[in-house]
TORSE-349571 format. One line per field, with one value per residue (C-alpha): residue number from 1; residue in three letters; x, y, z. Coordinates in steps of 0.1 Angstrom, whole numbers, plus 2048, in hexadecimal, padded with zeros to 3 digits. Example, Ala and Ser with C-alpha at 12.3 -4.5 7.8 and 13.67 -1.06 7.14 Angstrom:
<lumkols>
num = 1/2
residu = ALA/SER
x = 87B/889
y = 7D3/7F5
z = 84E/847
</lumkols>
This chain:
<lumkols>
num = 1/2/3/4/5/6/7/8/9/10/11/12/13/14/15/16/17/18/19/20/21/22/23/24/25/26/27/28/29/30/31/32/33/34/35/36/37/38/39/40/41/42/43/44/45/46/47/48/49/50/51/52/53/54/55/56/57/58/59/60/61/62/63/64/65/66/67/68/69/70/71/72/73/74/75/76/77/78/79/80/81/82/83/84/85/86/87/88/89/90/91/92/93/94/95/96/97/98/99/100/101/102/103/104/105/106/107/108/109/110/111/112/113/114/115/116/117/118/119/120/121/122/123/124/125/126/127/128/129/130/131/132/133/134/135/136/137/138/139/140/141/142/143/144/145/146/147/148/149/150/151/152/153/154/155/156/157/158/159/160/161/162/163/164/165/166/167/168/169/170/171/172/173/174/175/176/177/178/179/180/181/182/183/184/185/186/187/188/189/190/191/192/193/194/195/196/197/198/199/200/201/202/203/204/205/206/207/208/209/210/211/212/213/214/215/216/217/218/219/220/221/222/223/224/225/226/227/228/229/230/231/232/233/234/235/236/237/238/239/240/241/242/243/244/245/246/247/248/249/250/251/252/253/254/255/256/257/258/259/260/261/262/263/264/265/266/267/268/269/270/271/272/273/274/275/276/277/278/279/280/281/282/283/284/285/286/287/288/289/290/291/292/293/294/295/296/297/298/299/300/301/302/303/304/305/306/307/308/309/310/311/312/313/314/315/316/317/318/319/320/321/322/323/324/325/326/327/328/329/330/331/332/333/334/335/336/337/338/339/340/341/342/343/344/345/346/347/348/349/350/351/352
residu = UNK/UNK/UNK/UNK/UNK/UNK/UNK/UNK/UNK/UNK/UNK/UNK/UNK/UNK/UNK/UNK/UNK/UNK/UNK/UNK/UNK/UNK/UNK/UNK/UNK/UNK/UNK/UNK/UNK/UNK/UNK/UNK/UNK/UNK/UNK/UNK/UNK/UNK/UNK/UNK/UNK/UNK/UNK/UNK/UNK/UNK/UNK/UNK/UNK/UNK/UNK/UNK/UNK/UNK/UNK/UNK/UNK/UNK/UNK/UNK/UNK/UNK/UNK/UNK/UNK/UNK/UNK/UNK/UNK/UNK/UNK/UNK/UNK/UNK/UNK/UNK/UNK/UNK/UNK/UNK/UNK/UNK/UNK/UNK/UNK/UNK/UNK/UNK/UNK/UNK/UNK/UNK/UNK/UNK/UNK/UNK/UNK/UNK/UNK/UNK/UNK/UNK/UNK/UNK/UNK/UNK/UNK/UNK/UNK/UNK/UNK/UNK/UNK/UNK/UNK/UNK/UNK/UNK/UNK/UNK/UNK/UNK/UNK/UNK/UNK/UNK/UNK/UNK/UNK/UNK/UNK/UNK/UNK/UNK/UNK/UNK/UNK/UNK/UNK/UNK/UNK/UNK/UNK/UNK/UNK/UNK/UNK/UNK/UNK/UNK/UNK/UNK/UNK/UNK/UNK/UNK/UNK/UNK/UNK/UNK/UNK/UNK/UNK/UNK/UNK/UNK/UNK/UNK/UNK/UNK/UNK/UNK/UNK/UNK/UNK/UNK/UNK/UNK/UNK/UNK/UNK/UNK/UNK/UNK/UNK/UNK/UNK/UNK/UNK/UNK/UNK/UNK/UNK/UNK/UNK/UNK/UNK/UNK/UNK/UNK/UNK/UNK/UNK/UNK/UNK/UNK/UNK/UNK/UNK/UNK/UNK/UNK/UNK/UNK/UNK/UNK/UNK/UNK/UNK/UNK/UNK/UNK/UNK/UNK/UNK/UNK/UNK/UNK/UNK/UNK/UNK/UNK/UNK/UNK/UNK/UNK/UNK/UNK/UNK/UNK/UNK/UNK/UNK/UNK/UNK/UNK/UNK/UNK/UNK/UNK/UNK/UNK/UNK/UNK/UNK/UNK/UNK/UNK/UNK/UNK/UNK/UNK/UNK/UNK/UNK/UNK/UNK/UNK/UNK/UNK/UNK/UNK/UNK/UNK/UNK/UNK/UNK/UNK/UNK/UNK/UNK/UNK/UNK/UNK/UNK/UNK/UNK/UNK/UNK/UNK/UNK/UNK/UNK/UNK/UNK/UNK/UNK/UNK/UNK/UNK/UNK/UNK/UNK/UNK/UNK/UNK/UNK/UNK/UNK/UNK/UNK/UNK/UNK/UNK/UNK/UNK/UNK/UNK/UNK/UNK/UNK/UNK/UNK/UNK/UNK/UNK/UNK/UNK/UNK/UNK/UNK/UNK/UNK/UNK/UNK/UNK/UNK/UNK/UNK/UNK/UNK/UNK/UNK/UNK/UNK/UNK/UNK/UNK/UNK/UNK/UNK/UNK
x = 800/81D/82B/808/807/827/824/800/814/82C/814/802/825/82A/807/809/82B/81E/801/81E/82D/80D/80C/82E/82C/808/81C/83B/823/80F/833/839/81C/825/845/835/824/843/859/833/835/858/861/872/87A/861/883/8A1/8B7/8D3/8B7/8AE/8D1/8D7/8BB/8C6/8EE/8DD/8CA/8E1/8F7/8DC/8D2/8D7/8C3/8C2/8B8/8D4/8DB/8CB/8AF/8A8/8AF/88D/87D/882/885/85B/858/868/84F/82F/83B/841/820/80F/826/820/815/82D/831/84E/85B/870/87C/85E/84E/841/856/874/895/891/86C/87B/895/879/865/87F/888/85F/851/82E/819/828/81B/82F/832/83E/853/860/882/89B/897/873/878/88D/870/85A/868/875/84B/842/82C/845/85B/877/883/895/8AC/8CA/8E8/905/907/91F/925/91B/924/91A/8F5/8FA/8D4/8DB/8FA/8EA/8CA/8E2/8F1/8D1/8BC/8C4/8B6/8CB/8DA/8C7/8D2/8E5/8E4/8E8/8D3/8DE/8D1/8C7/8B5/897/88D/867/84C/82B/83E/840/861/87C/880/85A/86C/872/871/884/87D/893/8A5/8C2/8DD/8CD/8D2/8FA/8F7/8E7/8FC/909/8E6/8DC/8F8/8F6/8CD/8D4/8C3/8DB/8CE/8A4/89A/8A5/88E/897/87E/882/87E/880/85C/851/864/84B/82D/835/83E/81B/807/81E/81E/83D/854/865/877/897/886/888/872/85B/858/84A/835/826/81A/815/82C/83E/862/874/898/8A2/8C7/8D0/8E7/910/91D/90C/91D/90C/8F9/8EA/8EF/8D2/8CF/8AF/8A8/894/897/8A5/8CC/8D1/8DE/8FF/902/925/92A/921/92C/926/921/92D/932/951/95E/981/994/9A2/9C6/9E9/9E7/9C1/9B5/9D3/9CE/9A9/9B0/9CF/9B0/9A3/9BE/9C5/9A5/9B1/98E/98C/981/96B/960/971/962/966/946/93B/91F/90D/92C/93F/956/949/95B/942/951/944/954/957/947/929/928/921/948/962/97C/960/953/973/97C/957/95E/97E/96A/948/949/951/941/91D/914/8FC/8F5/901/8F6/8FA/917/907
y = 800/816/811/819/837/845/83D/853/870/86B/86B/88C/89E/88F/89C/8BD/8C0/8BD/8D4/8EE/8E2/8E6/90B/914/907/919/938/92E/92C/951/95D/946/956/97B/975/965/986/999/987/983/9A6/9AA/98B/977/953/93F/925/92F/910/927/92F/911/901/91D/919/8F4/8F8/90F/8FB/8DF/8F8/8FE/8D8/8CD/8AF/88F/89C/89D/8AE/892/897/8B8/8BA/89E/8B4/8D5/8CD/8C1/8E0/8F8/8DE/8EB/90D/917/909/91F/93E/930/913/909/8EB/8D5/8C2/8A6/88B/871/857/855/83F/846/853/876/871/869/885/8A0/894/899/8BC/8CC/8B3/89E/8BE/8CE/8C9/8B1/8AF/88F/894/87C/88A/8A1/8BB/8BC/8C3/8E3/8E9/8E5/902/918/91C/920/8FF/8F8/90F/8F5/8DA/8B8/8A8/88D/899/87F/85C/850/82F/838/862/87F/87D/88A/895/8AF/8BE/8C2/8D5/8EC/8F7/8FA/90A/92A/91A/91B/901/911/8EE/8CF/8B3/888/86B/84C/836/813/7F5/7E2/7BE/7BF/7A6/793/771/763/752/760/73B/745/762/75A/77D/79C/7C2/7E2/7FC/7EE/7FD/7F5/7CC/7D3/7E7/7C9/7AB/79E/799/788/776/76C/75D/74D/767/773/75D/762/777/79D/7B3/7DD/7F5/818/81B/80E/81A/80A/7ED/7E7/7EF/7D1/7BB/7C2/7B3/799/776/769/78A/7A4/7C7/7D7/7FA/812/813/829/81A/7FD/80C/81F/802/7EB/7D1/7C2/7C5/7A5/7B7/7D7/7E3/7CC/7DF/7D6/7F8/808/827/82D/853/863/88B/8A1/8C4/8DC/8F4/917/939/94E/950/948/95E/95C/944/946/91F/91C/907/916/901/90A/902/90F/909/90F/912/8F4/8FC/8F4/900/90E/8FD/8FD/926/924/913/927/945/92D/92C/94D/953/93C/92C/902/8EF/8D0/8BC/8C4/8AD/8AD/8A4/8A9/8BB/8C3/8BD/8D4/8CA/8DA/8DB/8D8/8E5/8E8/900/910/92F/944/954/976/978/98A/977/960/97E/986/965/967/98E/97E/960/96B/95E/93C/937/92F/92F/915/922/924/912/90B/8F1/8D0
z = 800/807/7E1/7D4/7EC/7DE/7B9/7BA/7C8/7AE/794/7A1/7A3/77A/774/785/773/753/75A/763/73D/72D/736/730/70E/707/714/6FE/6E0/6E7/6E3/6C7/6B3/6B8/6AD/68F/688/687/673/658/657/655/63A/64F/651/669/669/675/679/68E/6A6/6B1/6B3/6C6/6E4/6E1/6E9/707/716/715/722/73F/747/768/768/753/731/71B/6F9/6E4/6FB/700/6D4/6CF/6E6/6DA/6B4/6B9/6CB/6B0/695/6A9/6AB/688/67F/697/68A/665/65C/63C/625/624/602/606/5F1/5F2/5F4/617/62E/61F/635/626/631/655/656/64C/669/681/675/66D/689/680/67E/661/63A/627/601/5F1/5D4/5BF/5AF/5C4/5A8/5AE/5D0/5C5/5AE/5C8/5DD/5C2/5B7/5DA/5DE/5FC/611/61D/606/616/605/607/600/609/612/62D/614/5F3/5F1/5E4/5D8/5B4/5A9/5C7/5BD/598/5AC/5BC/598/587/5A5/5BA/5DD/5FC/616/637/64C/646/661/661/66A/670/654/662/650/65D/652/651/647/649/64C/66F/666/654/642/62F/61C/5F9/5EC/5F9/5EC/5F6/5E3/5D1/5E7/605/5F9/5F9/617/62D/61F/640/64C/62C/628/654/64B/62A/615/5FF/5E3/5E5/5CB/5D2/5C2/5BE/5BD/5BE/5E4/602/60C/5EB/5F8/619/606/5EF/609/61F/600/5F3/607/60D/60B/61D/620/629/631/64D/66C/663/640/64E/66E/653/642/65E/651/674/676/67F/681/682/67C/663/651/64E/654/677/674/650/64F/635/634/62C/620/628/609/609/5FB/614/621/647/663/66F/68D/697/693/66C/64E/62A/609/5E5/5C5/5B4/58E/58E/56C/55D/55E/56F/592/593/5B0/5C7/5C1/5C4/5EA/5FA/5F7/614/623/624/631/650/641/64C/631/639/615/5F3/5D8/5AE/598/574/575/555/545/559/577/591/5B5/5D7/5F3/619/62E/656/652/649/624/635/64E/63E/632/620/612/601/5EF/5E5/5D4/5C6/5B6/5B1/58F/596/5B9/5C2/5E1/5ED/612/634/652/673/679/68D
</lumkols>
Protein backbone atom coordinates (compact mmCIF):
# COMPACT_ATOMS: atom_id res chain seq x y z
CA UNK A 1 0.00 0.00 0.00
CA UNK A 2 2.94 2.20 0.74
CA UNK A 3 4.25 1.67 -3.06
CA UNK A 4 0.85 2.47 -4.42
CA UNK A 5 0.73 5.48 -1.98
CA UNK A 6 3.87 6.93 -3.44
CA UNK A 7 3.60 6.13 -7.09
CA UNK A 8 0.02 8.29 -7.05
CA UNK A 9 1.95 11.17 -5.58
CA UNK A 10 4.39 10.74 -8.18
CA UNK A 11 2.05 10.72 -10.83
CA UNK A 12 0.19 13.96 -9.47
CA UNK A 13 3.73 15.83 -9.32
CA UNK A 14 4.22 14.28 -13.36
CA UNK A 15 0.69 15.58 -14.03
CA UNK A 16 0.93 18.95 -12.29
CA UNK A 17 4.28 19.18 -14.05
CA UNK A 18 3.01 18.87 -17.27
CA UNK A 19 0.08 21.17 -16.59
CA UNK A 20 2.99 23.79 -15.70
CA UNK A 21 4.48 22.62 -19.55
CA UNK A 22 1.34 22.98 -21.15
CA UNK A 23 1.23 26.67 -20.16
CA UNK A 24 4.59 27.56 -20.78
CA UNK A 25 4.39 26.35 -24.24
CA UNK A 26 0.80 28.11 -24.88
CA UNK A 27 2.83 31.20 -23.64
CA UNK A 28 5.87 30.24 -25.78
CA UNK A 29 3.47 29.99 -28.85
CA UNK A 30 1.52 33.72 -28.14
CA UNK A 31 5.08 34.85 -28.52
CA UNK A 32 5.70 32.64 -31.28
CA UNK A 33 2.85 34.20 -33.33
CA UNK A 34 3.73 37.95 -32.77
CA UNK A 35 6.86 37.29 -33.91
CA UNK A 36 5.30 35.72 -36.91
CA UNK A 37 3.58 38.95 -37.60
CA UNK A 38 6.66 40.91 -37.74
CA UNK A 39 8.88 39.14 -39.74
CA UNK A 40 5.14 38.75 -42.37
CA UNK A 41 5.33 42.23 -42.54
CA UNK A 42 8.84 42.64 -42.66
CA UNK A 43 9.67 39.46 -45.43
CA UNK A 44 11.39 37.48 -43.29
CA UNK A 45 12.20 33.87 -43.13
CA UNK A 46 9.73 31.89 -40.74
CA UNK A 47 13.06 29.25 -40.70
CA UNK A 48 16.14 30.33 -39.48
CA UNK A 49 18.26 27.24 -39.12
CA UNK A 50 21.14 29.53 -37.03
CA UNK A 51 18.28 30.34 -34.60
CA UNK A 52 17.43 27.32 -33.54
CA UNK A 53 20.85 25.73 -33.30
CA UNK A 54 21.50 28.55 -31.38
CA UNK A 55 18.73 28.09 -28.45
CA UNK A 56 19.84 24.35 -28.68
CA UNK A 57 23.81 24.81 -27.87
CA UNK A 58 22.11 27.12 -24.91
CA UNK A 59 20.15 25.13 -23.38
CA UNK A 60 22.47 22.35 -23.47
CA UNK A 61 24.66 24.83 -22.15
CA UNK A 62 22.03 25.38 -19.31
CA UNK A 63 21.02 21.59 -18.53
CA UNK A 64 21.46 20.45 -15.17
CA UNK A 65 19.53 17.50 -15.20
CA UNK A 66 19.41 14.25 -17.33
CA UNK A 67 18.44 15.58 -20.71
CA UNK A 68 21.25 15.74 -22.86
CA UNK A 69 21.88 17.36 -26.30
CA UNK A 70 20.28 14.57 -28.38
CA UNK A 71 17.50 15.10 -26.05
CA UNK A 72 16.80 18.43 -25.63
CA UNK A 73 17.53 18.59 -29.96
CA UNK A 74 14.12 15.78 -30.55
CA UNK A 75 12.46 18.03 -28.17
CA UNK A 76 12.97 21.30 -29.39
CA UNK A 77 13.28 20.49 -33.18
CA UNK A 78 9.14 19.26 -32.70
CA UNK A 79 8.77 22.37 -30.93
CA UNK A 80 10.43 24.84 -33.58
CA UNK A 81 7.85 22.24 -36.35
CA UNK A 82 4.73 23.51 -34.35
CA UNK A 83 5.86 26.94 -34.12
CA UNK A 84 6.54 27.90 -37.57
CA UNK A 85 3.20 26.46 -38.54
CA UNK A 86 1.47 28.71 -36.06
CA UNK A 87 3.78 31.79 -37.39
CA UNK A 88 3.25 30.39 -41.13
CA UNK A 89 2.11 27.51 -42.04
CA UNK A 90 4.54 26.54 -45.18
CA UNK A 91 4.93 23.48 -47.54
CA UNK A 92 7.84 21.26 -47.60
CA UNK A 93 9.10 19.37 -51.01
CA UNK A 94 11.17 16.55 -50.64
CA UNK A 95 12.42 13.95 -52.73
CA UNK A 96 9.35 11.25 -52.59
CA UNK A 97 7.77 8.74 -52.39
CA UNK A 98 6.48 8.48 -48.88
CA UNK A 99 8.63 6.34 -46.62
CA UNK A 100 11.62 7.04 -48.05
CA UNK A 101 14.92 8.26 -45.88
CA UNK A 102 14.51 11.75 -47.37
CA UNK A 103 10.81 11.26 -46.35
CA UNK A 104 12.27 10.55 -42.74
CA UNK A 105 14.89 13.33 -42.58
CA UNK A 106 12.06 16.00 -43.61
CA UNK A 107 10.11 14.81 -40.68
CA UNK A 108 12.75 15.28 -38.32
CA UNK A 109 13.59 18.80 -39.46
CA UNK A 110 9.46 20.38 -40.30
CA UNK A 111 8.14 17.89 -37.52
CA UNK A 112 4.57 15.80 -38.38
CA UNK A 113 2.51 19.02 -38.56
CA UNK A 114 3.99 20.60 -41.50
CA UNK A 115 2.72 20.05 -45.39
CA UNK A 116 4.71 17.75 -47.33
CA UNK A 117 5.04 17.47 -51.06
CA UNK A 118 6.24 14.32 -52.73
CA UNK A 119 8.33 14.79 -55.57
CA UNK A 120 9.62 12.35 -57.65
CA UNK A 121 13.02 13.76 -59.32
CA UNK A 122 15.46 16.09 -57.19
CA UNK A 123 15.14 18.68 -59.99
CA UNK A 124 11.50 18.81 -59.37
CA UNK A 125 12.01 19.49 -55.99
CA UNK A 126 14.11 22.65 -57.09
CA UNK A 127 11.24 23.26 -59.40
CA UNK A 128 9.04 22.88 -56.77
CA UNK A 129 10.45 25.78 -54.75
CA UNK A 130 11.70 27.97 -57.38
CA UNK A 131 7.52 28.45 -58.49
CA UNK A 132 6.58 28.81 -55.03
CA UNK A 133 4.44 25.46 -54.57
CA UNK A 134 6.88 24.78 -51.55
CA UNK A 135 9.14 27.07 -49.52
CA UNK A 136 11.93 24.52 -48.29
CA UNK A 137 13.09 21.75 -50.64
CA UNK A 138 14.87 18.40 -48.99
CA UNK A 139 17.18 16.79 -50.66
CA UNK A 140 20.21 14.11 -50.51
CA UNK A 141 23.15 15.27 -51.18
CA UNK A 142 26.15 12.67 -50.26
CA UNK A 143 26.28 9.24 -49.41
CA UNK A 144 28.75 7.97 -46.69
CA UNK A 145 29.26 4.69 -49.25
CA UNK A 146 28.32 5.58 -52.46
CA UNK A 147 29.23 9.84 -52.70
CA UNK A 148 28.17 12.73 -53.96
CA UNK A 149 24.55 12.48 -55.23
CA UNK A 150 25.00 13.81 -58.80
CA UNK A 151 21.22 14.87 -59.86
CA UNK A 152 21.86 17.46 -56.92
CA UNK A 153 24.96 18.99 -57.95
CA UNK A 154 23.44 19.36 -61.62
CA UNK A 155 20.22 21.29 -59.63
CA UNK A 156 22.63 23.63 -57.99
CA UNK A 157 24.09 24.69 -61.59
CA UNK A 158 20.91 25.04 -63.30
CA UNK A 159 18.79 26.65 -60.30
CA UNK A 160 19.58 29.82 -58.19
CA UNK A 161 18.21 28.24 -54.67
CA UNK A 162 20.32 28.32 -51.56
CA UNK A 163 21.82 25.67 -49.02
CA UNK A 164 19.91 27.25 -45.67
CA UNK A 165 20.98 23.85 -43.56
CA UNK A 166 22.92 20.66 -44.25
CA UNK A 167 22.77 17.95 -41.50
CA UNK A 168 23.22 13.56 -41.50
CA UNK A 169 21.05 10.65 -40.58
CA UNK A 170 22.15 7.65 -40.00
CA UNK A 171 20.86 5.37 -42.78
CA UNK A 172 19.87 1.86 -41.40
CA UNK A 173 18.15 -1.11 -43.20
CA UNK A 174 15.10 -2.97 -41.94
CA UNK A 175 14.09 -6.56 -43.01
CA UNK A 176 10.30 -6.55 -43.15
CA UNK A 177 7.58 -9.00 -44.12
CA UNK A 178 4.28 -10.87 -43.86
CA UNK A 179 6.21 -14.29 -43.56
CA UNK A 180 6.43 -15.68 -40.07
CA UNK A 181 9.73 -17.39 -40.96
CA UNK A 182 12.41 -15.97 -42.84
CA UNK A 183 12.75 -19.65 -44.56
CA UNK A 184 8.97 -18.72 -46.54
CA UNK A 185 10.81 -15.75 -48.37
CA UNK A 186 11.40 -16.59 -51.91
CA UNK A 187 11.34 -13.10 -53.21
CA UNK A 188 13.23 -10.02 -51.92
CA UNK A 189 12.52 -6.23 -53.15
CA UNK A 190 14.66 -3.03 -52.22
CA UNK A 191 16.52 -0.41 -54.06
CA UNK A 192 19.42 -1.77 -55.92
CA UNK A 193 22.14 -0.30 -53.73
CA UNK A 194 20.54 -1.09 -50.71
CA UNK A 195 21.00 -5.16 -51.94
CA UNK A 196 24.97 -4.53 -51.95
CA UNK A 197 24.72 -2.55 -48.92
CA UNK A 198 23.13 -5.46 -46.69
CA UNK A 199 25.25 -8.50 -48.09
CA UNK A 200 26.54 -9.77 -44.85
CA UNK A 201 23.02 -10.28 -43.64
CA UNK A 202 21.96 -12.03 -46.79
CA UNK A 203 24.82 -13.83 -47.17
CA UNK A 204 24.62 -14.85 -42.75
CA UNK A 205 20.51 -16.26 -43.69
CA UNK A 206 21.15 -17.87 -46.96
CA UNK A 207 19.54 -15.33 -49.09
CA UNK A 208 21.87 -14.10 -51.32
CA UNK A 209 20.59 -16.33 -54.07
CA UNK A 210 16.39 -15.81 -53.95
CA UNK A 211 15.35 -13.74 -56.50
CA UNK A 212 16.48 -9.92 -55.80
CA UNK A 213 14.17 -7.68 -57.40
CA UNK A 214 15.14 -3.55 -57.81
CA UNK A 215 12.63 -1.12 -57.91
CA UNK A 216 13.01 2.42 -57.85
CA UNK A 217 12.62 2.69 -54.01
CA UNK A 218 12.79 1.38 -50.96
CA UNK A 219 9.15 2.55 -50.02
CA UNK A 220 8.07 1.04 -53.31
CA UNK A 221 10.00 -1.88 -52.04
CA UNK A 222 7.46 -2.49 -48.70
CA UNK A 223 4.49 -1.66 -50.57
CA UNK A 224 5.33 -4.67 -52.91
CA UNK A 225 6.21 -6.93 -50.30
CA UNK A 226 2.74 -6.21 -48.14
CA UNK A 227 0.73 -7.74 -51.19
CA UNK A 228 2.95 -10.28 -52.49
CA UNK A 229 3.02 -13.75 -50.50
CA UNK A 230 6.13 -15.14 -49.95
CA UNK A 231 8.40 -11.83 -50.13
CA UNK A 232 10.07 -9.19 -48.31
CA UNK A 233 11.91 -5.71 -48.00
CA UNK A 234 15.09 -4.05 -47.12
CA UNK A 235 13.38 -0.59 -46.26
CA UNK A 236 13.62 1.84 -43.49
CA UNK A 237 11.37 1.90 -40.45
CA UNK A 238 9.15 4.15 -41.28
CA UNK A 239 8.85 2.57 -44.75
CA UNK A 240 7.39 -0.26 -43.38
CA UNK A 241 5.29 1.19 -40.16
CA UNK A 242 3.77 3.12 -42.88
CA UNK A 243 2.63 0.20 -44.56
CA UNK A 244 2.09 -2.07 -41.79
CA UNK A 245 4.42 -4.68 -43.06
CA UNK A 246 6.15 -6.24 -39.64
CA UNK A 247 9.81 -5.86 -39.35
CA UNK A 248 11.61 -9.15 -38.50
CA UNK A 249 15.20 -7.30 -38.28
CA UNK A 250 16.17 -4.14 -38.15
CA UNK A 251 19.87 -2.89 -38.79
CA UNK A 252 20.75 -5.21 -41.27
CA UNK A 253 23.14 -3.25 -43.11
CA UNK A 254 27.25 -4.15 -43.41
CA UNK A 255 28.51 -0.81 -42.76
CA UNK A 256 26.81 0.76 -39.27
CA UNK A 257 28.54 3.92 -39.65
CA UNK A 258 26.82 4.48 -43.20
CA UNK A 259 24.95 8.26 -43.30
CA UNK A 260 23.40 9.93 -45.86
CA UNK A 261 23.93 13.86 -46.03
CA UNK A 262 20.99 16.11 -46.78
CA UNK A 263 20.72 19.64 -47.97
CA UNK A 264 17.48 21.96 -47.22
CA UNK A 265 16.76 24.42 -50.28
CA UNK A 266 14.78 27.90 -50.28
CA UNK A 267 15.13 31.28 -51.73
CA UNK A 268 16.49 33.37 -49.17
CA UNK A 269 20.40 33.55 -47.88
CA UNK A 270 20.90 32.81 -44.08
CA UNK A 271 22.19 34.98 -41.27
CA UNK A 272 25.48 34.83 -40.11
CA UNK A 273 25.78 32.37 -37.07
CA UNK A 274 29.29 32.62 -36.11
CA UNK A 275 29.75 28.70 -36.52
CA UNK A 276 28.89 28.37 -40.39
CA UNK A 277 29.99 26.27 -43.39
CA UNK A 278 29.40 27.77 -46.97
CA UNK A 279 28.94 25.65 -50.28
CA UNK A 280 30.05 26.62 -53.90
CA UNK A 281 30.59 25.77 -57.05
CA UNK A 282 33.66 27.11 -58.82
CA UNK A 283 34.98 26.52 -62.61
CA UNK A 284 38.54 27.09 -62.64
CA UNK A 285 40.37 27.35 -65.99
CA UNK A 286 41.84 24.42 -67.49
CA UNK A 287 45.43 25.18 -67.45
CA UNK A 288 48.87 24.38 -65.72
CA UNK A 289 48.73 25.58 -62.15
CA UNK A 290 44.93 27.00 -62.12
CA UNK A 291 43.73 25.35 -59.23
CA UNK A 292 46.73 25.34 -56.89
CA UNK A 293 46.16 29.37 -57.51
CA UNK A 294 42.55 29.21 -57.20
CA UNK A 295 43.16 27.48 -53.41
CA UNK A 296 46.33 29.52 -51.80
CA UNK A 297 43.18 32.54 -52.11
CA UNK A 298 41.94 30.06 -49.20
CA UNK A 299 44.63 30.02 -47.74
CA UNK A 300 45.34 33.34 -47.58
CA UNK A 301 42.08 33.94 -46.35
CA UNK A 302 43.30 31.55 -43.19
CA UNK A 303 39.79 29.96 -44.69
CA UNK A 304 39.61 25.77 -43.55
CA UNK A 305 38.52 23.94 -46.26
CA UNK A 306 36.27 20.77 -45.52
CA UNK A 307 35.15 18.80 -49.11
CA UNK A 308 36.87 19.55 -52.51
CA UNK A 309 35.41 17.30 -55.19
CA UNK A 310 35.80 17.29 -59.35
CA UNK A 311 32.60 16.43 -61.56
CA UNK A 312 31.46 16.88 -65.23
CA UNK A 313 28.70 18.72 -65.10
CA UNK A 314 26.87 19.49 -68.27
CA UNK A 315 30.00 18.87 -69.93
CA UNK A 316 31.94 21.20 -67.94
CA UNK A 317 34.16 20.15 -64.89
CA UNK A 318 32.91 21.76 -62.34
CA UNK A 319 34.66 21.86 -58.73
CA UNK A 320 32.24 21.59 -55.34
CA UNK A 321 33.65 22.86 -52.52
CA UNK A 322 32.43 23.18 -48.69
CA UNK A 323 33.97 25.63 -46.56
CA UNK A 324 34.32 27.15 -42.62
CA UNK A 325 32.67 30.34 -42.98
CA UNK A 326 29.66 32.44 -43.91
CA UNK A 327 29.56 34.03 -47.59
CA UNK A 328 28.93 37.36 -45.90
CA UNK A 329 32.76 37.59 -43.36
CA UNK A 330 35.35 39.38 -45.04
CA UNK A 331 38.04 37.51 -46.15
CA UNK A 332 35.19 35.24 -47.98
CA UNK A 333 33.87 38.24 -49.44
CA UNK A 334 37.08 39.03 -51.08
CA UNK A 335 37.96 35.68 -52.87
CA UNK A 336 34.34 35.88 -53.90
CA UNK A 337 34.97 39.78 -55.65
CA UNK A 338 38.19 38.17 -57.03
CA UNK A 339 36.21 35.19 -58.57
CA UNK A 340 32.77 36.30 -59.14
CA UNK A 341 32.90 34.98 -62.49
CA UNK A 342 33.72 31.61 -61.76
CA UNK A 343 32.08 31.11 -58.31
CA UNK A 344 28.45 30.33 -57.36
CA UNK A 345 27.56 30.31 -54.27
CA UNK A 346 25.24 27.71 -53.08
CA UNK A 347 24.49 28.97 -49.45
CA UNK A 348 25.65 29.23 -45.96
CA UNK A 349 24.62 27.42 -42.96
CA UNK A 350 25.05 26.67 -39.67
CA UNK A 351 27.89 24.09 -39.10
CA UNK A 352 26.34 20.81 -37.14
Amino acid sequence: MENEAQLKLLRNQLDSIDDEVLHLLNKRMDIVKLVGELKHQSGGAIYRPEREREIINRLTANSKGLLNEAAIEAIYLEIFAVSRNLELPEKVAFLGPVGTFTHQASEMRFGAMSEYLSVGSISGVFEAVKTGRAKYGVIPIENSTSGMVYDTLRSFNEYNLKIIAHFNIPIHHSFATNCDSISQVKKLYSKDVAFGQCYKFLKEYALEHIEQIPVESTAKAAKLALNEPNSAAICPKIAAKLNNLPILFENIEDNSSNHTSFVIISNFDNGQSGNDNTAILAKIPQRSGSLVEFLQDFKAENINLEKIESHIISSELVFYIEFNGHFKDANIQSILSKHKNQIKVLGSYVRE
